[in-house]
C-alpha positions as CSV (number, residue, x, y, z in Angstrom):
1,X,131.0,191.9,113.8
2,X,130.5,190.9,110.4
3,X,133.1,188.2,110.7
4,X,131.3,186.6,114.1
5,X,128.3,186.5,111.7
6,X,130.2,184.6,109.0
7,X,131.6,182.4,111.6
8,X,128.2,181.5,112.9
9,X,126.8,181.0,109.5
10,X,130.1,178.3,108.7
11,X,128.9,176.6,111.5
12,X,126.2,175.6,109.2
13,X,127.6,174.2,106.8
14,X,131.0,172.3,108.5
15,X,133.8,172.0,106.2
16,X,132.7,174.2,103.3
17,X,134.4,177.7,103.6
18,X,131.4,180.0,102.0
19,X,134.4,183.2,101.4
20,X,134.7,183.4,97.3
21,X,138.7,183.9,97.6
22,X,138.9,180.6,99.2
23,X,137.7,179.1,96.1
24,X,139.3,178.5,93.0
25,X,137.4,179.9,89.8
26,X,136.9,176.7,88.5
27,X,135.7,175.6,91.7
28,X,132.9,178.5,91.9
29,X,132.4,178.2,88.4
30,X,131.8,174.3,89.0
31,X,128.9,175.2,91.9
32,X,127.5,177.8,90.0
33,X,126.8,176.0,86.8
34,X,125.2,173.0,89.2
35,X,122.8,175.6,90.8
36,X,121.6,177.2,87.2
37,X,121.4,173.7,85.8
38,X,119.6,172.8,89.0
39,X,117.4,175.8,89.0
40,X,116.3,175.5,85.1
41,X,115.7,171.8,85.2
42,X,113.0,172.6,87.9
43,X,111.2,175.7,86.4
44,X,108.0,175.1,85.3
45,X,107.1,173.3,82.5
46,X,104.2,176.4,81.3
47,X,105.4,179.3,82.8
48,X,102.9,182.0,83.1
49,X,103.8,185.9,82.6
50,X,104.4,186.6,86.6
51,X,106.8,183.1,86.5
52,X,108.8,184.0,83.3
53,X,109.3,187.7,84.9
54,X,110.9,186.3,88.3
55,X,112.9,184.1,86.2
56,X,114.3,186.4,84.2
57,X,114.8,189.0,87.5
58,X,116.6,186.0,88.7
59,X,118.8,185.4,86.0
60,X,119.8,189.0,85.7
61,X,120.4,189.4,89.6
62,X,122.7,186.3,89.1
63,X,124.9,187.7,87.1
64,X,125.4,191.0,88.4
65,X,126.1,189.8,91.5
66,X,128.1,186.7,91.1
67,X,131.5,186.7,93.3
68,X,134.0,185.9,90.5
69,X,134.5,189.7,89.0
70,X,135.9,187.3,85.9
71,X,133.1,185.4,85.1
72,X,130.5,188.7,86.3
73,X,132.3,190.2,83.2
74,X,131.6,187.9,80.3
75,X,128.1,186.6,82.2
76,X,126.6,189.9,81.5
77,X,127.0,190.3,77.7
78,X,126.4,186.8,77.3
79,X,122.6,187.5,78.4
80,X,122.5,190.5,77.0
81,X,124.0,188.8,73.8
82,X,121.6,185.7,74.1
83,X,118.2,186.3,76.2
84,X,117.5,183.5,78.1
85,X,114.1,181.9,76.5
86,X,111.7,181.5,79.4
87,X,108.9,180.3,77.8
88,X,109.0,176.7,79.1
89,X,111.5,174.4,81.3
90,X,112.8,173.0,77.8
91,X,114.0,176.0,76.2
92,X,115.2,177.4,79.5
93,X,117.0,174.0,80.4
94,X,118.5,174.6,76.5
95,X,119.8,177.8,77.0
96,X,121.7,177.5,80.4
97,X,123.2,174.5,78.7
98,X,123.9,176.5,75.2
99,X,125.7,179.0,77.6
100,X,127.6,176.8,79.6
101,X,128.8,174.9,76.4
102,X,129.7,178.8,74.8
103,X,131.7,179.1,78.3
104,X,133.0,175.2,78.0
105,X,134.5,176.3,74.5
106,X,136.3,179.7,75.5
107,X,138.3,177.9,78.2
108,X,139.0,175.2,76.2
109,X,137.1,171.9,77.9
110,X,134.3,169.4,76.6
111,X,131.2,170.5,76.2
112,X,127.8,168.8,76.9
113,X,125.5,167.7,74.7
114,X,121.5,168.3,75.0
């Protein structure tokens, strides 16, 4: 069943419970901003065309699928708003930060400077 196979998976990772609705939003939220940070300070410095295009797949993909049906719904304007800039690991390391200070600001806590 598809709970043995979530139960075998756990057993992977001992203590952390993988299920979205065992999370808080903010603690999601928290994970999820560590792994786009994470992910943009180690894209390439010169992107070519083929690496800019599985970014951005990436980035899109992200969002549409991300647990929190909250969060799904202002992540998707906010790219459509503001198009991540792919063309080096600066300006992408600026925009997820530029985003995650726009989402700092609507709930109210500190942003980050960059």
């Amino acid at each position: 069943t598809l709970q043995t196979k979530y139960n075998l998976i756990g057993n992977y990772y001992p203590g952390v419970n993988l299920a979205f609705e065992n999370l808080t939003r903010q603690q999601f939220g928290h994970q999820g901003w560590i792994l786009k940070h994470t992910i943009a300070y180690n894209y390439v410095d010169s992107p070519n065309e083929n690496q800019k295009k599985t970014m951005k797949a990436f980035i899109n993909a992200f969002a549409n699928v991300y647990p929190c049906r909250i969060c799904r719904s202002h992540l998707i304007p906010m790219i459509r708003q503001h198009p991540p800039d792919l063309d080096s690991r600066a300006s992408l390391i600026k925009w997820v930060c530029d985003r995650h200070n726009e989402v700092s600001l609507r709930l109210g806590k500190r942003t980050m400077p960059f």
